[in-house]
Biopython code that builds the backbone (N, CA, C, O; Angstrom):
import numpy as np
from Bio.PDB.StructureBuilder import StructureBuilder

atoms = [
    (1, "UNK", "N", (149.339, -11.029, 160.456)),
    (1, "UNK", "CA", (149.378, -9.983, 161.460)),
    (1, "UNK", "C", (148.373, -8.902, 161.069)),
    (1, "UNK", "O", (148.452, -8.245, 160.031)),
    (2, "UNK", "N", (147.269, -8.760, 162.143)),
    (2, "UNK", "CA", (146.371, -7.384, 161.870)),
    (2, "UNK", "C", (146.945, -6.089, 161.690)),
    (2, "UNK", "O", (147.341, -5.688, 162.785)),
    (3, "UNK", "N", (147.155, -5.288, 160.806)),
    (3, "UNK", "CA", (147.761, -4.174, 160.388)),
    (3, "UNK", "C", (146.553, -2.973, 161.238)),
    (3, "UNK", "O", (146.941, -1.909, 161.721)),
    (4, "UNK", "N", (145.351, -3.356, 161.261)),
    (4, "UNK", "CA", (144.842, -2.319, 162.192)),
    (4, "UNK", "C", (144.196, -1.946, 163.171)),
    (4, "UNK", "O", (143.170, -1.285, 163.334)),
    (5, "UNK", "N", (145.547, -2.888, 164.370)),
    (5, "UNK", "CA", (145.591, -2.967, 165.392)),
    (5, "UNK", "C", (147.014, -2.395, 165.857)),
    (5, "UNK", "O", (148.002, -3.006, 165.449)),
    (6, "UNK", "N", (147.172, -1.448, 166.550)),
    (6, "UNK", "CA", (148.361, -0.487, 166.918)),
    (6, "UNK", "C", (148.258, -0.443, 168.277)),
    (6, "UNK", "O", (147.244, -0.444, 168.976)),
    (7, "UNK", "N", (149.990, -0.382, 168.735)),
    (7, "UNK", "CA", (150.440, -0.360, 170.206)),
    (7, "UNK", "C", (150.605, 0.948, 170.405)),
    (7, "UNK", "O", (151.067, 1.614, 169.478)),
    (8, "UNK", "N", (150.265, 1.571, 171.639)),
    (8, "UNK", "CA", (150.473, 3.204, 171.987)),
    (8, "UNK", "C", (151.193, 2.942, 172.811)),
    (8, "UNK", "O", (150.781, 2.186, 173.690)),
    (9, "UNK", "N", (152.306, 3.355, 172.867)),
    (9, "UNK", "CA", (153.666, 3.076, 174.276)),
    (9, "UNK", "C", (153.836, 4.755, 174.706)),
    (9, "UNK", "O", (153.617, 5.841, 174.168)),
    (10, "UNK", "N", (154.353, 4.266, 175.982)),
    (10, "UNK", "CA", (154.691, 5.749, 176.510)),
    (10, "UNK", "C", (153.455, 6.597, 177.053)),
    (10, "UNK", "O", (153.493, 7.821, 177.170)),
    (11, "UNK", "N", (152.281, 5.751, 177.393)),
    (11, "UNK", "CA", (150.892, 6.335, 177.408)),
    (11, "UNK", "C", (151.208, 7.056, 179.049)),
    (11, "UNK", "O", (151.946, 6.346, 179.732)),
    (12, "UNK", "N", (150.743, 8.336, 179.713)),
    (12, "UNK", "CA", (150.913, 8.932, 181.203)),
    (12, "UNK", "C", (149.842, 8.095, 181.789)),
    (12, "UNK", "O", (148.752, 8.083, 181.217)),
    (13, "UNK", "N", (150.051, 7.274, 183.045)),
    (13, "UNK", "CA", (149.423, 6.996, 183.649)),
    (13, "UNK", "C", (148.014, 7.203, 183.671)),
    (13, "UNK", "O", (147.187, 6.292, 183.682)),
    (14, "UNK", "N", (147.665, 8.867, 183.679)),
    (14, "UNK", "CA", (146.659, 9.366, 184.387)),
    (14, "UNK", "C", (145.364, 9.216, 183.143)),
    (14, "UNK", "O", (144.155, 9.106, 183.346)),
    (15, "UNK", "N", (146.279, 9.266, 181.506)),
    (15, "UNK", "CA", (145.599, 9.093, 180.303)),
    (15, "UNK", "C", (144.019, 7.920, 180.475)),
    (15, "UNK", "O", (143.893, 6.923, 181.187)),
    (16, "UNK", "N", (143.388, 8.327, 179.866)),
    (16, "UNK", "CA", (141.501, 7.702, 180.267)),
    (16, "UNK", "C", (141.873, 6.934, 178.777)),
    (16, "UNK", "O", (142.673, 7.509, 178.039)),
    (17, "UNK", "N", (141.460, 6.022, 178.479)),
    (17, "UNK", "CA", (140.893, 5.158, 177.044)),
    (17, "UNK", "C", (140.258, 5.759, 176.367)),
    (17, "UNK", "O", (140.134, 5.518, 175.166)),
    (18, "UNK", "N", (139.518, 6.999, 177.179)),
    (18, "UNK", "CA", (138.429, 7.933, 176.260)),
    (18, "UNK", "C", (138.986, 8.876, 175.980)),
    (18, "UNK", "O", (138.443, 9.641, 175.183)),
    (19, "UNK", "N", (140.366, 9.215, 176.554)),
    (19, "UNK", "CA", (140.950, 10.564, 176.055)),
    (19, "UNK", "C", (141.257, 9.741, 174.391)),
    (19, "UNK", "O", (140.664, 10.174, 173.403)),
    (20, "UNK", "N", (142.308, 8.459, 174.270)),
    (20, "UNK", "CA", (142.665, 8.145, 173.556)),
    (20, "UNK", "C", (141.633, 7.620, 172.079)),
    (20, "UNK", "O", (141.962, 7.715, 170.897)),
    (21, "UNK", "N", (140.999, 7.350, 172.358)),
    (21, "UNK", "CA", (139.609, 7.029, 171.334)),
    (21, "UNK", "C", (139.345, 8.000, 170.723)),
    (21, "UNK", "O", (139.358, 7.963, 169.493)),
    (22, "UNK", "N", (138.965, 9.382, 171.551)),
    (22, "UNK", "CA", (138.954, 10.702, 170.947)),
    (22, "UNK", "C", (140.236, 11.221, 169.697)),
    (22, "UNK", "O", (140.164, 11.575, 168.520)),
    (23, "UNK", "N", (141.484, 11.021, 170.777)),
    (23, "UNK", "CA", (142.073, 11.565, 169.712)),
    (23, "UNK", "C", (142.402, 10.400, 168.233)),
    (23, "UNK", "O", (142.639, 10.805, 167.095)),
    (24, "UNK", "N", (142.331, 8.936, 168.652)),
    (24, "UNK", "CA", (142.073, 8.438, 167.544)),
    (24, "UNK", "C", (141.109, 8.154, 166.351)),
    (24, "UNK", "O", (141.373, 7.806, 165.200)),
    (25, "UNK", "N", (139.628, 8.462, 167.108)),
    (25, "UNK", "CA", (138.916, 8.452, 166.140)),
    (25, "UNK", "C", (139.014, 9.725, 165.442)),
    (25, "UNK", "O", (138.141, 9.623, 164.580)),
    (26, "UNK", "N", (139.538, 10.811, 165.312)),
    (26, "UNK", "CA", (139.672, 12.183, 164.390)),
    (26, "UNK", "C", (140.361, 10.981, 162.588)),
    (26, "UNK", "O", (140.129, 11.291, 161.419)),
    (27, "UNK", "N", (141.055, 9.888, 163.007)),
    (27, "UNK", "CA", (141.652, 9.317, 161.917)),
    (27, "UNK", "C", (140.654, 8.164, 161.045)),
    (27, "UNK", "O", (140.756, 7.630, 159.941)),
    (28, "UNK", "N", (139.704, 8.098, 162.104)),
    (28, "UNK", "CA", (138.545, 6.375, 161.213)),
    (28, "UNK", "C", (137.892, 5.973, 162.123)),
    (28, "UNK", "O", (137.719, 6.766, 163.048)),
    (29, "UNK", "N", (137.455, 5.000, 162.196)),
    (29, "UNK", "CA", (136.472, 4.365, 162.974)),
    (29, "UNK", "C", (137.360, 3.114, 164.244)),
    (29, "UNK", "O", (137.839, 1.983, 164.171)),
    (30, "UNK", "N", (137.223, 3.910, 165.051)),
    (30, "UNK", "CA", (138.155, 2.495, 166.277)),
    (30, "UNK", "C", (136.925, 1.919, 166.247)),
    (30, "UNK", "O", (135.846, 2.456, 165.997)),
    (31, "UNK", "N", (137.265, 0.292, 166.640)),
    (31, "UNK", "CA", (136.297, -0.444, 166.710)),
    (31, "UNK", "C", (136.600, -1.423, 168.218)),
    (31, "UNK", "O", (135.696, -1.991, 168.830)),
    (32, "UNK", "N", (137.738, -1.444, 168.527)),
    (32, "UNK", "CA", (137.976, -2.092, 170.021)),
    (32, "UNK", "C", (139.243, -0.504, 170.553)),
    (32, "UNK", "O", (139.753, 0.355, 169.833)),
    (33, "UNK", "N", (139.332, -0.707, 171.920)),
    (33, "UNK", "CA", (140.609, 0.023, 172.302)),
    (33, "UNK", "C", (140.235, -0.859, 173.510)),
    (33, "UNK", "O", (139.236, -1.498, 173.839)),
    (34, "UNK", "N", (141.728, -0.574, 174.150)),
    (34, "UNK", "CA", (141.999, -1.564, 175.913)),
    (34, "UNK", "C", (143.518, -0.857, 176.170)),
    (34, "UNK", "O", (144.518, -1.013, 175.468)),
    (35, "UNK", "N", (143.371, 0.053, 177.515)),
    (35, "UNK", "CA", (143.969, 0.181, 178.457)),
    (35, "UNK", "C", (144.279, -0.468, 179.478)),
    (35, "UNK", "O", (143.345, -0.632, 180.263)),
    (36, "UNK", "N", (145.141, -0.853, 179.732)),
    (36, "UNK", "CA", (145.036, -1.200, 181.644)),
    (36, "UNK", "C", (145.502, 0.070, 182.255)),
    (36, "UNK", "O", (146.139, 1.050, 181.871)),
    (37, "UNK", "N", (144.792, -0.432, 183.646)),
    (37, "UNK", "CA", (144.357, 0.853, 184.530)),
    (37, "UNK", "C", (146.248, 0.947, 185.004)),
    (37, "UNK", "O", (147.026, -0.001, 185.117)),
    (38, "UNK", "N", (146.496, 2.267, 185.176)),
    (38, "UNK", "CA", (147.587, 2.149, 185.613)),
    (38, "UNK", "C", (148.987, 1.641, 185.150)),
    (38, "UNK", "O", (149.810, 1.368, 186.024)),
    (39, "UNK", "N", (149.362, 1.473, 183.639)),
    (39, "UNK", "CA", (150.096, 0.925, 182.673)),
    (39, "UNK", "C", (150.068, 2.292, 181.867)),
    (39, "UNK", "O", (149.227, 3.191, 181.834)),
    (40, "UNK", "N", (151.060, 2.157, 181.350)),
    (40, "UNK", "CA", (151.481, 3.250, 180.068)),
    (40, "UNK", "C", (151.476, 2.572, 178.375)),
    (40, "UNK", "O", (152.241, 2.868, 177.457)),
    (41, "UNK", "N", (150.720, 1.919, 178.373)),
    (41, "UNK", "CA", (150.255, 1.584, 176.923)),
    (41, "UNK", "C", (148.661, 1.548, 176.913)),
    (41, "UNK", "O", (147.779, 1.755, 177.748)),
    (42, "UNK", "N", (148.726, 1.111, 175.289)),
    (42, "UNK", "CA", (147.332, 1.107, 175.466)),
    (42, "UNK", "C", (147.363, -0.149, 173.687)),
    (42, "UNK", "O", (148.393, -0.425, 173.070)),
    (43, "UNK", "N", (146.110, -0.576, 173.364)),
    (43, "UNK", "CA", (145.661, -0.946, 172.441)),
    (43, "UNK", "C", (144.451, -0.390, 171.369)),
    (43, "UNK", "O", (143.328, -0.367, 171.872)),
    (44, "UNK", "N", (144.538, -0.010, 170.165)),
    (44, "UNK", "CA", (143.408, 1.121, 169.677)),
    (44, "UNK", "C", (143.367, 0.291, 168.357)),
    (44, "UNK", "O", (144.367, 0.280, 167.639)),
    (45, "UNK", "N", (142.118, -0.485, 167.972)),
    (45, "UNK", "CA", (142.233, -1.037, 166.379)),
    (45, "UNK", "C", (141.019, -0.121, 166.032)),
    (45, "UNK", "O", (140.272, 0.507, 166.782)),
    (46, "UNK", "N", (141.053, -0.268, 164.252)),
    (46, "UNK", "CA", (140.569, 0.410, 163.113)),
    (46, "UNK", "C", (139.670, -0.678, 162.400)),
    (46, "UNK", "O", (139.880, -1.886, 162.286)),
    (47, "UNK", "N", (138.684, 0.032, 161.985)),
    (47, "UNK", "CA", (138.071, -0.699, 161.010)),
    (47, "UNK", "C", (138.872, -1.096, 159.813)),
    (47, "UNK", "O", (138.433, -1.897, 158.987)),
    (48, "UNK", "N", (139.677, -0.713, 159.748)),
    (48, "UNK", "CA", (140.769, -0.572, 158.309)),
    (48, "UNK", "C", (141.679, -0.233, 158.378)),
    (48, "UNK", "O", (141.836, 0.895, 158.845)),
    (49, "UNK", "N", (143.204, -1.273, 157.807)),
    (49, "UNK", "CA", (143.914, -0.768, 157.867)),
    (49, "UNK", "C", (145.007, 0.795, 156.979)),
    (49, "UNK", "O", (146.154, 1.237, 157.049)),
    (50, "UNK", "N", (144.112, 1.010, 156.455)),
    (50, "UNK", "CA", (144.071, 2.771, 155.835)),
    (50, "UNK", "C", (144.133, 3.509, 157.292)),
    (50, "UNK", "O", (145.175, 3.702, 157.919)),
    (51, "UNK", "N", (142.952, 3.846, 157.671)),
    (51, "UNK", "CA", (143.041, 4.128, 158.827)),
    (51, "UNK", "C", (143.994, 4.455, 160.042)),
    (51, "UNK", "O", (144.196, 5.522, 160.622)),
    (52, "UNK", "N", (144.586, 3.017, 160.266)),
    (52, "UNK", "CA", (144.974, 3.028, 161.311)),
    (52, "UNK", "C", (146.706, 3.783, 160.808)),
    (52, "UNK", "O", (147.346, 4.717, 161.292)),
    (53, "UNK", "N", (146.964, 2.906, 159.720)),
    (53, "UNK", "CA", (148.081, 4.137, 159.195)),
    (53, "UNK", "C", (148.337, 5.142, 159.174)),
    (53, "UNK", "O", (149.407, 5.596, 159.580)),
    (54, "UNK", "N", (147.214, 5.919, 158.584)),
    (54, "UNK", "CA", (146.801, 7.405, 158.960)),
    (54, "UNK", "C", (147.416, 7.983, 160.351)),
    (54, "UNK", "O", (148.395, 8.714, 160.498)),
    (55, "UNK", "N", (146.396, 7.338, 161.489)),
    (55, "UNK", "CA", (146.317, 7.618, 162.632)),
    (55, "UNK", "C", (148.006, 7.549, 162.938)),
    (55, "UNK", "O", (148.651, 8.394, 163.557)),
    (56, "UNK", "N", (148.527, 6.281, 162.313)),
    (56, "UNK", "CA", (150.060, 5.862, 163.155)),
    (56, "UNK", "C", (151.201, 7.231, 162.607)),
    (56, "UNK", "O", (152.149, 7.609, 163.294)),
    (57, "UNK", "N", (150.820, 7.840, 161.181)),
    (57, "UNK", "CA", (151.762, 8.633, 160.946)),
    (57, "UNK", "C", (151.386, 10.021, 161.934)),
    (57, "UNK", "O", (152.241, 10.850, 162.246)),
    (58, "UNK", "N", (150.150, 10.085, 162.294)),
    (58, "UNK", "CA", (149.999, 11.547, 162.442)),
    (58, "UNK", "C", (150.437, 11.317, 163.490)),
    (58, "UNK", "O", (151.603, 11.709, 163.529)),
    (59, "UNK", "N", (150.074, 10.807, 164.540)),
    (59, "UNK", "CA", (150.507, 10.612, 166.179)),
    (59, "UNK", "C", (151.307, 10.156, 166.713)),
    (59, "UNK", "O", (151.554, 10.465, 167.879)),
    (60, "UNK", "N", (152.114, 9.094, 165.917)),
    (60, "UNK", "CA", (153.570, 8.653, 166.420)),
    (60, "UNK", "C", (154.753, 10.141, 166.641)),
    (60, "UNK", "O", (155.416, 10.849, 165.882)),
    (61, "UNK", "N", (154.513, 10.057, 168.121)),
    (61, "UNK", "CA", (155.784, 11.175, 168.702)),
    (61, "UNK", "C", (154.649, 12.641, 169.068)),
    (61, "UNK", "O", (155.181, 13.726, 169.301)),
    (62, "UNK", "N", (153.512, 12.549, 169.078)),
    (62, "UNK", "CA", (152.363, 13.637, 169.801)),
    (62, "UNK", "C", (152.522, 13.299, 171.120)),
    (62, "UNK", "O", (152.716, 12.267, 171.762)),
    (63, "UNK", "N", (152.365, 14.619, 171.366)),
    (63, "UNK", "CA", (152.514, 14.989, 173.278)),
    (63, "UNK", "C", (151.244, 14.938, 173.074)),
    (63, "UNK", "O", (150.650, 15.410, 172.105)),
    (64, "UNK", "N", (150.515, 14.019, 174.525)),
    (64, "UNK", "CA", (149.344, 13.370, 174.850)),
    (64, "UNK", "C", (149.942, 13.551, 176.581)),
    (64, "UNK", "O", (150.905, 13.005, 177.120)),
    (65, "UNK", "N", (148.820, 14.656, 177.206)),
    (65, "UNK", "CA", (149.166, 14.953, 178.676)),
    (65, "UNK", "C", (150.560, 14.836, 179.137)),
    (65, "UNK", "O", (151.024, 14.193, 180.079)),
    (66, "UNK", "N", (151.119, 15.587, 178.278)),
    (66, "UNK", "CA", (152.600, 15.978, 179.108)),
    (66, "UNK", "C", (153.482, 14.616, 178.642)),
    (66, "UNK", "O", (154.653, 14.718, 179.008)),
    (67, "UNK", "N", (153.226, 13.518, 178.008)),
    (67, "UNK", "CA", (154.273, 12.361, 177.406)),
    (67, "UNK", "C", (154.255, 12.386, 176.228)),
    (67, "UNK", "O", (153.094, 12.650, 175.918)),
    (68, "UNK", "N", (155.162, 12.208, 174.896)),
    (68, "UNK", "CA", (155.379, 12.379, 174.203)),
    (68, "UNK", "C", (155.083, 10.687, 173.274)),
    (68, "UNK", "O", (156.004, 9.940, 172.944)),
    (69, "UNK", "N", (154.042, 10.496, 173.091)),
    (69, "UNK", "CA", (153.340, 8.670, 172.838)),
    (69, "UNK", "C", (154.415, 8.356, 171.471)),
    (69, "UNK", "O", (155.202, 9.164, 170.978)),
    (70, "UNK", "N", (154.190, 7.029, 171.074)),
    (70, "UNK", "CA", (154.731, 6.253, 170.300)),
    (70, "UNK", "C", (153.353, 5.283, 169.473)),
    (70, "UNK", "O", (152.414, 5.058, 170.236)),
    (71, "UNK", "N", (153.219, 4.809, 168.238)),
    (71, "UNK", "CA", (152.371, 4.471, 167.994)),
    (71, "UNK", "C", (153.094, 3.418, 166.690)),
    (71, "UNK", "O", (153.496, 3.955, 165.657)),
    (72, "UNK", "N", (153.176, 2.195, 166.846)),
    (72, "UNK", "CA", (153.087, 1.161, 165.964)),
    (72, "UNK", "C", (152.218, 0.132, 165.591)),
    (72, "UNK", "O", (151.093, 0.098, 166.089)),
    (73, "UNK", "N", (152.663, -0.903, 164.603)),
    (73, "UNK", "CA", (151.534, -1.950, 164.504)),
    (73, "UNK", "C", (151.508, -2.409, 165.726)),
    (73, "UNK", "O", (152.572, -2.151, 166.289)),
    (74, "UNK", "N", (150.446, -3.221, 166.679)),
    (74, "UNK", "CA", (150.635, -4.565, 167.294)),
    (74, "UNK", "C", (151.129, -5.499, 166.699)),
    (74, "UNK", "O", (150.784, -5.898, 165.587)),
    (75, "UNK", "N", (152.019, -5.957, 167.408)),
    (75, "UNK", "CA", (152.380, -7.426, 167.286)),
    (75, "UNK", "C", (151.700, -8.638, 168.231)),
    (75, "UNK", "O", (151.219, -8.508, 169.357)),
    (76, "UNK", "N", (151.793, -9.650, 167.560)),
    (76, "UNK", "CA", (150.863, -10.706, 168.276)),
    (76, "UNK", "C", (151.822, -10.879, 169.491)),
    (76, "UNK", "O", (153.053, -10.887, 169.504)),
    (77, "UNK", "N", (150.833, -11.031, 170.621)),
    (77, "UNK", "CA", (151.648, -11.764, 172.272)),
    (77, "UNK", "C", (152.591, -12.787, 171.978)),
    (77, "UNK", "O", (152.247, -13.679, 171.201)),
    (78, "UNK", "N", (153.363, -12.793, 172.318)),
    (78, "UNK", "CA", (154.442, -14.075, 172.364)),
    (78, "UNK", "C", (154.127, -14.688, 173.555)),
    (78, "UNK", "O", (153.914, -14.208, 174.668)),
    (79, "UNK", "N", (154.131, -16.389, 172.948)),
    (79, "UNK", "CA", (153.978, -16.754, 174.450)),
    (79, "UNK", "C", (155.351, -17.152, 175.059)),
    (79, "UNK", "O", (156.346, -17.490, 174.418)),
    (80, "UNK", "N", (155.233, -17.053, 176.407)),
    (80, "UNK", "CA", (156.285, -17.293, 176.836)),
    (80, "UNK", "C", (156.252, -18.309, 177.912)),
    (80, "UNK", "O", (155.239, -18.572, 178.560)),
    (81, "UNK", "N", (157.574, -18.947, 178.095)),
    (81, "UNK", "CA", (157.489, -20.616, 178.823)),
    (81, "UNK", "C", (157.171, -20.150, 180.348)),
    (81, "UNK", "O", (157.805, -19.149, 180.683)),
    (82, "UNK", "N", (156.359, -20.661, 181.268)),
    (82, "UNK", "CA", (156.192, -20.283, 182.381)),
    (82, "UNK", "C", (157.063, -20.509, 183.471)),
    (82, "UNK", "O", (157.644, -21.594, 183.477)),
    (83, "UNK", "N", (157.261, -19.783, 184.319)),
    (83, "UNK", "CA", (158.641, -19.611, 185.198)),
    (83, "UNK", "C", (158.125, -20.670, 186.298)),
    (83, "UNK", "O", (156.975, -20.940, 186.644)),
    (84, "UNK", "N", (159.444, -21.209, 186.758)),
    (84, "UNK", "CA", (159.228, -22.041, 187.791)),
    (84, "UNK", "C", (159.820, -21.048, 189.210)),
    (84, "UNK", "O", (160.882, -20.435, 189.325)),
    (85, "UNK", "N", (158.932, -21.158, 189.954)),
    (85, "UNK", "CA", (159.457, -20.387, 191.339)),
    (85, "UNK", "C", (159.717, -21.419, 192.407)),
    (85, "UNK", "O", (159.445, -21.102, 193.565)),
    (86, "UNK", "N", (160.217, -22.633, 192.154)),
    (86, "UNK", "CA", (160.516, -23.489, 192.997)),
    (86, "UNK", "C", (159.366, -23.880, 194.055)),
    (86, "UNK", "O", (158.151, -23.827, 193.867)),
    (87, "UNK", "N", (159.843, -24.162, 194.858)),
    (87, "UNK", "CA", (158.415, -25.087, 196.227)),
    (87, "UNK", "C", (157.916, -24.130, 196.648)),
    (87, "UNK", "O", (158.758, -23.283, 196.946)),
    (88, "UNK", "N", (156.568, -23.737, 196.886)),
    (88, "UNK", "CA", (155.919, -22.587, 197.319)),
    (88, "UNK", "C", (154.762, -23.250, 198.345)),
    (88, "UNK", "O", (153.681, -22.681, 198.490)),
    (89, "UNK", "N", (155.152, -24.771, 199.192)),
    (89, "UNK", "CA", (154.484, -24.751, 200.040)),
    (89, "UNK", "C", (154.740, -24.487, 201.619)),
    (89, "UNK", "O", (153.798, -24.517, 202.411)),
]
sb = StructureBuilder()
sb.init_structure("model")
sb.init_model(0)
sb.init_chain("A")
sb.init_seg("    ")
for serial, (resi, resn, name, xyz) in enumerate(atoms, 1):
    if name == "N":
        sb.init_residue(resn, " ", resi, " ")
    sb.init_atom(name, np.array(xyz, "f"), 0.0, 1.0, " ", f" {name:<3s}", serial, name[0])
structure = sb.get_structure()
């Protein structure tokens, strides 16, 4: 498991990827981040996991535009078995 790659939960809608980059790079060097548009998370990895630790103690529970964020490791996607929606012709 990549240790410095961290989940931001609780992200406000209106939050930009560039607000978040900003306030994460003050901790190291991000080297990927990914928002989706309109979702309240986000994805922010580190060149290192020093770094991203850093970043996870200082900001886990910082008010970021009026929401109060969450910041852990990522965990890898689970896959999951695909749903059957019965006859869809």
């Amino acid at each position: 498991m990549e240790k410095n790659k961290l989940f931001v939960g609780n992200v406000a809608y209106a939050t930009t990827i560039e607000t978040l980059v900003a306030l994460f790079s003050e901790y190291g060097e991000v080297t990927e981040s990914y928002k989706p548009q309109a979702k309240g998370f986000a994805f922010i990895t580190f060149k290192n996991e020093e770094d991203a630790a850093k970043a996870m103690e200082a900001l886990n529970g910082k008010e970021v535009d009026g929401r109060e964020i969450f910041v852990n490791v990522a965990r890898p996607r689970e896959e999951r078995p695909r749903r059957d929606f019965g006859d869809r012709n």
